[in-house]
N, C-alpha and C positions, 0 to 999 in steps of 0.2 A: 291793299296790303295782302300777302302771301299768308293765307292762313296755314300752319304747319299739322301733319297729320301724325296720330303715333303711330310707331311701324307696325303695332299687333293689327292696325286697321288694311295693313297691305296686304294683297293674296298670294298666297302661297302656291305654285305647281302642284306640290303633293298634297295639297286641301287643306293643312295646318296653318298655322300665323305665323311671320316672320321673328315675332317677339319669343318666341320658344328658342329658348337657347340650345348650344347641341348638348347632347345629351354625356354619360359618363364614357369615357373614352372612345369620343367621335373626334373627329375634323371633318369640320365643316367650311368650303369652301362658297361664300355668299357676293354672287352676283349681280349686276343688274348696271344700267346707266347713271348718269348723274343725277343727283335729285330724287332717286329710289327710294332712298331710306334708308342705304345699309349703314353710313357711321353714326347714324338715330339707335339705330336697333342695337349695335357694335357696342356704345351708351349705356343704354335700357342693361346688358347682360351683365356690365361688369359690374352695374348698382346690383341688381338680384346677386350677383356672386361674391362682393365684398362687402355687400352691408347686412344687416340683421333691423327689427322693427328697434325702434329704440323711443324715449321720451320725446324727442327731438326730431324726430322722422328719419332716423335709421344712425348707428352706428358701426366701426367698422367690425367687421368678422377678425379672425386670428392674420396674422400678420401675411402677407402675401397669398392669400386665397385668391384672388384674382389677379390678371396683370392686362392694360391696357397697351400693343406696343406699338407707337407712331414712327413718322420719320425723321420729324424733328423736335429741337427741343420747344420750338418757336409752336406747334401742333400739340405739344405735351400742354404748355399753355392756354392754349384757346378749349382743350378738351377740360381740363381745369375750370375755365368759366366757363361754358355750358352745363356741367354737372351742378356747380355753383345754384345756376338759374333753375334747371329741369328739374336738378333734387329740392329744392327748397331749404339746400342748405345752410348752415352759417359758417361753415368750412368744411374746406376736402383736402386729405392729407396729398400728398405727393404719391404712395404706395401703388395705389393701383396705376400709373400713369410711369412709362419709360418709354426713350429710342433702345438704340441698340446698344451704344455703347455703356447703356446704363445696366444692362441685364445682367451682366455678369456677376453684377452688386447682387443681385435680387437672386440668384440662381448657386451663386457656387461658394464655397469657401475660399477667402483669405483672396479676390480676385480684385483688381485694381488696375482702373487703365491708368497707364504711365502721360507725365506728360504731355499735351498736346502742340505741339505749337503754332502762333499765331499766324497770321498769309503774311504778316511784316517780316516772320522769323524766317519761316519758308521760302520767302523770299532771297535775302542775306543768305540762307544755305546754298542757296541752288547758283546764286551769285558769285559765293567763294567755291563754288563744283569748278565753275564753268572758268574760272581763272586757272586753278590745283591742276584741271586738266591740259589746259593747252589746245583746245582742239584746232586748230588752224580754218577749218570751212566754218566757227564761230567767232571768230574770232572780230569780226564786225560788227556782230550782231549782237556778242553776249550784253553789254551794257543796256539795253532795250527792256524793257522790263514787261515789254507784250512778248518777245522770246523764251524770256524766262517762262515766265505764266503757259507757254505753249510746253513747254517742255516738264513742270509743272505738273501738266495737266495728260502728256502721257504717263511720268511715273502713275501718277494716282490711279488710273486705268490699268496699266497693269500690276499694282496692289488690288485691285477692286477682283482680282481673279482668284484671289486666297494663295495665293503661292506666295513663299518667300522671292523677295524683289531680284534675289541670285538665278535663284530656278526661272523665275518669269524670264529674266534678261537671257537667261542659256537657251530657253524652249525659242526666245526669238531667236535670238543667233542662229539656232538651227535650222528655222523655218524660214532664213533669209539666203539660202545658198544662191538662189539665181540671181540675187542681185552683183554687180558689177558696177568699178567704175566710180563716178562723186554718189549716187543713191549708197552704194556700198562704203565711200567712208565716212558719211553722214551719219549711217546707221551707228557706223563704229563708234564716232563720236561720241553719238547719244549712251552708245552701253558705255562707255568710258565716264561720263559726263554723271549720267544715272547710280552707276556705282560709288562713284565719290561721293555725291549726293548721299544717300543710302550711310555710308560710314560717318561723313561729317552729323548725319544726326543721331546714328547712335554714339558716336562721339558724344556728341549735348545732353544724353540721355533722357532723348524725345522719343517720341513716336507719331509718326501719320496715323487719322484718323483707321484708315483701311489695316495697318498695323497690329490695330489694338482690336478689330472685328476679327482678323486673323487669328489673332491669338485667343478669345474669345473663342472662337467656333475648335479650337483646336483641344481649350479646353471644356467645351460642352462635349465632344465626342469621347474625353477617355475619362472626365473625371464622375465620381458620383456628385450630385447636386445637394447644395444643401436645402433645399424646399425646392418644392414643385407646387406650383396654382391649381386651384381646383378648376380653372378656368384661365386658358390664353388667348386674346382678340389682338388680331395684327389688322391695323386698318389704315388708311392715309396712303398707303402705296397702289402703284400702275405698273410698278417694274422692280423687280431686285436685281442689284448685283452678283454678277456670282458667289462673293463670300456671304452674301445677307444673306441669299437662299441657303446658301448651308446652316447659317445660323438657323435660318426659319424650322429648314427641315431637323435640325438637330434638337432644340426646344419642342415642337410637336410630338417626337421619339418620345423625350424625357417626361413629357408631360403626360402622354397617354399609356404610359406603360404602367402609369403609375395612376391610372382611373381615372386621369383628369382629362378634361375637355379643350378641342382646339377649334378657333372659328377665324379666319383671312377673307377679308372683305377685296371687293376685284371690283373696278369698272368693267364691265364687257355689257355688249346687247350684238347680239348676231345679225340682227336686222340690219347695222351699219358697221360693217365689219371690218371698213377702211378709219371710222374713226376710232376702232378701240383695236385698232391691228398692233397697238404694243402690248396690251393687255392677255391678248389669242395666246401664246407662246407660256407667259407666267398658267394661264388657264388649264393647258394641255399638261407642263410640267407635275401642275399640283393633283388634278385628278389622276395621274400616273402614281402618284406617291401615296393615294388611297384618300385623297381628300374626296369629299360627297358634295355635288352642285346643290347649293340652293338659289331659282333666280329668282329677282324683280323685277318688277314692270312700274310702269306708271311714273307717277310725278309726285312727288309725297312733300314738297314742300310747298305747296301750293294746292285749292282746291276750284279754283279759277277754270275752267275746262280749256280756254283759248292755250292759254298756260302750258295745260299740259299735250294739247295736243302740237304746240311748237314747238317744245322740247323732247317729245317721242320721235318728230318727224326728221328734223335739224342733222343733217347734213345724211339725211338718208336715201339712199338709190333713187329714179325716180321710178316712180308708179307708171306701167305702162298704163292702169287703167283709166278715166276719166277722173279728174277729182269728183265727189258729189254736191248737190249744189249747196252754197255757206246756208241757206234757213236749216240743213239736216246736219250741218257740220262746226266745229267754232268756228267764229269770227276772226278770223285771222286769215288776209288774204297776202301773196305778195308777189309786187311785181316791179320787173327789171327794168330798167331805160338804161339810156349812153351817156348822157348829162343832164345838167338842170330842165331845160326846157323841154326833153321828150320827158323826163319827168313829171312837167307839170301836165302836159298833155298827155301823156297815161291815165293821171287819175282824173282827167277833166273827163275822157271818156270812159272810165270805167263808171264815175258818177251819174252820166249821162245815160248811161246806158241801163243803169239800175234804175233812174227815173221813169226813161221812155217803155222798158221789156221787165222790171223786177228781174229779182234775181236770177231765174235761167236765164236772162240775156245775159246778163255781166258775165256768168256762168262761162 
């Protein structure tokens, strides 16, 4: 079984402990690979920042002193029972724990996402678009409900850019001049198609999820906040969209200008830089913004050494050097064949060979 470590046990670059929260008006940007520690440590901060010693083993501090913010609601959940188990509590309010669309509950006055609608309703809208419009090069197609869903799925990408869906559709149009011909009335289609879309659900007096992040970040930029946390930990993400990073950047502002503390937790490890190359980009972004690295190493969910040494290695470059031989290194060896039967025969001579030579032969 996976013995788990806490993360005050991980080392730190700059000689401190991981468990040290950032300090008053820092951003802290905390890195490291999977299994590091960081949404252990991410944990560990928001307990010291929302609770107080209490009869019971801790109760909450003044109302939003701390704020946890995940991706989903389904991670709002599970961060929920782990606090449960790690505090030893007998319950934990909802407070420290939101995504994004929850924040603006926790941050502003009189803020309220509108409507959401279901992927059933979403559907039916995009369905009577795709009629309202006419479009002829759809016109076989719109009944298909993988069409829709495709189309769907470009609106939502370009809402995910924080522009109103009018300005997004204009900035394409404009940036579509060379096209020509069925790609050009294709395109027409879709802004034709998209637009209806767009009016039929303010019509309904709905909103897409990316809608209500919009408006959100639009009003974290101009209004005053009504509380700020003594403490913000954004964790569970690899990637934001462009409107979540405004949001991100826009709540850090708010939060540090006013003493408080910011901490975004990042997969990255440099060492394999093709498996965290979506992570590289968020990395660059936030140290540009004045956020401060702190990384991790190691394997923190486990003290098993095999463990961790095939989760440091796992999908990294290879080593021009020799490996060293397994009695100085863990036990974990691996090797390739083409099918079953050079499979079997790999390990019959690697066994053999550790009988006949010990390990430098197998070596």
């Amino acid at each position: 079984m996976a013995v788990p470590r806490s993360p005050s046990a991980l080392p730190d670059p700059a000689g401190g402990a991981v468990g040290a929260e950032p300090g008053a008006g820092e951003a802290l940007l905390l890195t490291g690979p999977a299994g590091s520690g960081k949404s252990h440590a991410a944990l560990g901060w928001i307990r010291q920042a929302a609770t107080q010693a209490g009869p019971r083993g801790g109760q909450m501090r003044a109302d939003g002193a701390a704020l946890l913010l995940l991706p989903t609601y389904a991670q709002v959940t599970r961060a929920r029972r782990l606090a449960l188990t790690r505090w030893g509590a007998r319950a934990v309010l909802d407070a420290p724990f939101a995504t994004f669309t929850g924040v603006g509950e926790r941050f502003l006055h009189g803020f309220e996402v509108r409507a959401l609608p279901s992927a059933v309703e979403r559907d039916r809208l995009m369905e009577e678009a795709l009629r309202a419009a006419g479009v002829a090069a759809f016109e076989r197609v719109r009944d298909r409900a993988g069409f829709r869903t495709r189309l769907l799925r470009l609106v939502k990408e370009l809402k995910q850019s924080g522009a109103p869906l009018d300005a997004a559709l204009a900035g394409l149009c404009a940036g579509a001049g060379s096209l020509a011909g069925v790609a050009r009335h294709r395109l027409d289609g879709f802004l034709a198609v998209a637009t209806r879309y767009d009016a039929l659900l303010k019509a309904a007096r709905l909103c897409d999820h990316e809608d209500a992040l919009r408006e959100l970040a639009e009003r974290l930029e101009g209004d005053e906040p009504a509380r700020r946390p003594a403490l913000l930990v954004v964790d569970g993400f690899d990637d934001f969209t462009p409107v979540e990073e405004r949001i991100l950047l826009a709540l850090a502002a708010r939060v540090r200008e006013a003493g408080g503390a910011v901490a975004v937790t990042l997969p990255f490890d440099p060492a394999r830089p093709l498996l965290f190359a979506q992570g590289a980009p968020v990395r660059a972004r936030l140290l540009a913004a004045g956020f401060r690295e702190r990384r991790l190493g190691g394997f923190a969910r486990s003290e098993a050494p095999a463990l961790g040494a095939l989760a440091a290695r796992l999908f990294a470059p290879l080593d021009p050097e020799p490996a060293p031989p397994p009695s100085e290194s863990p036990a974990v060896r691996g090797l390739a064949a083409g099918d079953g039967p050079d499979q079997a025969d790999r390990v019959a001579r690697e066994v053999r060979a550790w009988v006949e030579g010990g390990p430098a032969a197998a070596a």
